[in-house]
C-alpha positions in Angstrom: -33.3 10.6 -54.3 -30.5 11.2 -51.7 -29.0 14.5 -50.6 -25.5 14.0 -51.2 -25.0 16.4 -48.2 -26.8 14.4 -45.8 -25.1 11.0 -47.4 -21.4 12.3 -46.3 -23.3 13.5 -42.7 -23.9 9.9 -42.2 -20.9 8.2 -43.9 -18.9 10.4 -41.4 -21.2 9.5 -38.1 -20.7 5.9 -39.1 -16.9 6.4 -39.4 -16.8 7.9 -36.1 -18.9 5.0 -34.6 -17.0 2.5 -36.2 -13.6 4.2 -35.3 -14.5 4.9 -31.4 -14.1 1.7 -30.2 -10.8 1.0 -31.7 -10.1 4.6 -29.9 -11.2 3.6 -26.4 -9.0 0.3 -27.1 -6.1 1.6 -28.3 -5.9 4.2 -25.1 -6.7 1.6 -23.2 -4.0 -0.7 -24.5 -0.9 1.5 -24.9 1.0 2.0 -21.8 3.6 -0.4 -21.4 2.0 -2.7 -18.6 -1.4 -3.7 -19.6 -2.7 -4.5 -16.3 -5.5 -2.1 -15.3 -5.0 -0.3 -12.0 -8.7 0.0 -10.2 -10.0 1.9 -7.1 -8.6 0.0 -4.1 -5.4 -0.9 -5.9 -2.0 -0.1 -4.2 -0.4 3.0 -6.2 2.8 2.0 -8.5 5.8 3.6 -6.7 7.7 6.3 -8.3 10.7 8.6 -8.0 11.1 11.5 -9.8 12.7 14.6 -9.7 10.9 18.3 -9.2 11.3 21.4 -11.0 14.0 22.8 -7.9 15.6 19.3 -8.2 14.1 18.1 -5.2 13.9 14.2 -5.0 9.9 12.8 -4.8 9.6 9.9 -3.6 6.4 8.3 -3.3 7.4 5.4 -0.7 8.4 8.5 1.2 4.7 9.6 1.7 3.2 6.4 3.4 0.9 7.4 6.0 0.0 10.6 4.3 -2.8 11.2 1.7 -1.3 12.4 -2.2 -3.0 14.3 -5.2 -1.1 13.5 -7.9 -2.4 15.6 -11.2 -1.4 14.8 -14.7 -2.0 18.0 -16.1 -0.1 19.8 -19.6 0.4 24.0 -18.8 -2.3 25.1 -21.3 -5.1 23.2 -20.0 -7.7 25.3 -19.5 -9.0 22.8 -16.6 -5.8 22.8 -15.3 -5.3 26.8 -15.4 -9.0 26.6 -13.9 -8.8 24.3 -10.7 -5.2 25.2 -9.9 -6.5 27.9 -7.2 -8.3 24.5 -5.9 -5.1 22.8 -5.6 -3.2 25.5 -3.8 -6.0 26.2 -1.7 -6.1 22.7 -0.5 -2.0 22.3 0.3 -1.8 25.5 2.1 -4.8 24.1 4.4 -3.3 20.6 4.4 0.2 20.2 4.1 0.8 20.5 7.9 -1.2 17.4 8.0 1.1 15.4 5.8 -0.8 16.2 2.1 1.3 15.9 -0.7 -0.1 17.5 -3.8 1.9 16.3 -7.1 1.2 18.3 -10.6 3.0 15.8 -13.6 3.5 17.6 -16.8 3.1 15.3 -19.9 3.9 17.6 -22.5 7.1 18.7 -21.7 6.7 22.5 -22.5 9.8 24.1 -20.8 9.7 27.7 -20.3 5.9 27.0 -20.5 6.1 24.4 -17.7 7.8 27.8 -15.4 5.2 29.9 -16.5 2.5 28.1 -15.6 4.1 27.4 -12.2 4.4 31.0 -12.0 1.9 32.5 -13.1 -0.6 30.3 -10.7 2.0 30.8 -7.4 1.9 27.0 -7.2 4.0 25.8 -4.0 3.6 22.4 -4.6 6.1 20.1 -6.4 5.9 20.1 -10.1 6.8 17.2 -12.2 8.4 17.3 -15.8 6.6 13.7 -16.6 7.4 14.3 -20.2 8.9 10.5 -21.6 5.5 9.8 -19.9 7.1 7.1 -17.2 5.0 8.1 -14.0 1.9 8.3 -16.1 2.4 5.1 -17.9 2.7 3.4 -14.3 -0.7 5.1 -13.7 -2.0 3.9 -17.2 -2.7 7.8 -17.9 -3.8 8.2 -21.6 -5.9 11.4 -21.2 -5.1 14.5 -19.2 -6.0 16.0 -17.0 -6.0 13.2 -14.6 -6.3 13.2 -10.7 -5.7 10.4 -9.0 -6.1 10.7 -4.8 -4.4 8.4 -2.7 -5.5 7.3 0.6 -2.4 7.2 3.1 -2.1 3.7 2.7 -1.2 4.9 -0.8 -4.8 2.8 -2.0 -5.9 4.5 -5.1 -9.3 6.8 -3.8 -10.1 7.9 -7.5 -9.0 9.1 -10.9 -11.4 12.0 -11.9 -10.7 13.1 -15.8 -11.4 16.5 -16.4 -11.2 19.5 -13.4 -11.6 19.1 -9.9 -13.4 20.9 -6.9 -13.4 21.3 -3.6 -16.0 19.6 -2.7 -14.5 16.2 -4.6 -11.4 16.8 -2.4 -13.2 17.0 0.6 -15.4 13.5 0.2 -12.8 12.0 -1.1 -9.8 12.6 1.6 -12.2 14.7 4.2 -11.6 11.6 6.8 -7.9 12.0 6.6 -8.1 15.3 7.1 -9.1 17.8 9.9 -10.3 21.2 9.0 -8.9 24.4 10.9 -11.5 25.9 12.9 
């Protein structure tokens, strides 16, 4: 005879299983350009303005590396790695880095906080109607993507980021202070 309890277990695995699929398509499927960006590609322009009202222009940044990070204030990732992030601008910016946070949630007085609260000097995006992450088909935060100064897409690392990633990735563009 079968335990009803381990029945539902497995009517509710195969649900999942069965429903996965249509989840990894559906993410993959909704921005408004279907194309797939890949590493190598050239990164979609954008302009946008910053919390202080300062214009970003991407086009602006040829010739320099960019971080931009999709990110929503109470990410715990996000809260986590931030100290990465401001780290790496302080030691970098000189150089030409730009470092790009993109808010997707559109939180407000939670958006200042969180720029507050982790003394972030970069600019900060209010990406909220989603049009800078659609361009980068981001579906999931938080997203990094690095950009080479030819503005070639270097990666697009889900989930938190170190040093160490920042370094292999745009270590070449970059010289270290002795």
């Amino acid at each position: 005879m079968l335990n009803p309890n381990n029945y539902k277990a497995s009517v509710c695995r195969l649900l999942i299983l069965a429903c996965l699929p249509l989840l990894l398509f559906t993410s993959c499927s909704s921005s408004k350009n279907n194309k797939k960006l890949r590493i190598g590609d050239v990164a979609p322009p954008f302009t946008a303005l910053d919390l202080q009202g300062q214009k970003i222009i991407l086009n602006a940044y040829i010739g320099k590396p960019v971080v931009l990070r999709f990110f929503y204030p109470n990410c715990r990732y996000c809260r986590a790695d931030t100290a990465v992030f401001n780290q790496y601008y302080r030691e970098f910016k000189d150089q030409g880095l730009l470092i790009v946070y993109l808010d997707t949630a559109a939180r407000g007085e939670d958006l200042q906080k969180f720029v507050d609260d982790l003394k972030i000097k970069f600019p900060v995006i209010s990406d909220a109607r989603k049009e800078v992450a659609d361009k980068y088909r981001v579906n999931l935060v938080p997203q990094t993507i690095v950009l080479s100064p030819q503005h070639r897409i270097l990666a697009a690392i889900l989930g938190g980021v170190s040093r160490e990633q920042l370094d292999s990735l745009l270590g070449k563009f970059l010289v270290k202070k002795q």
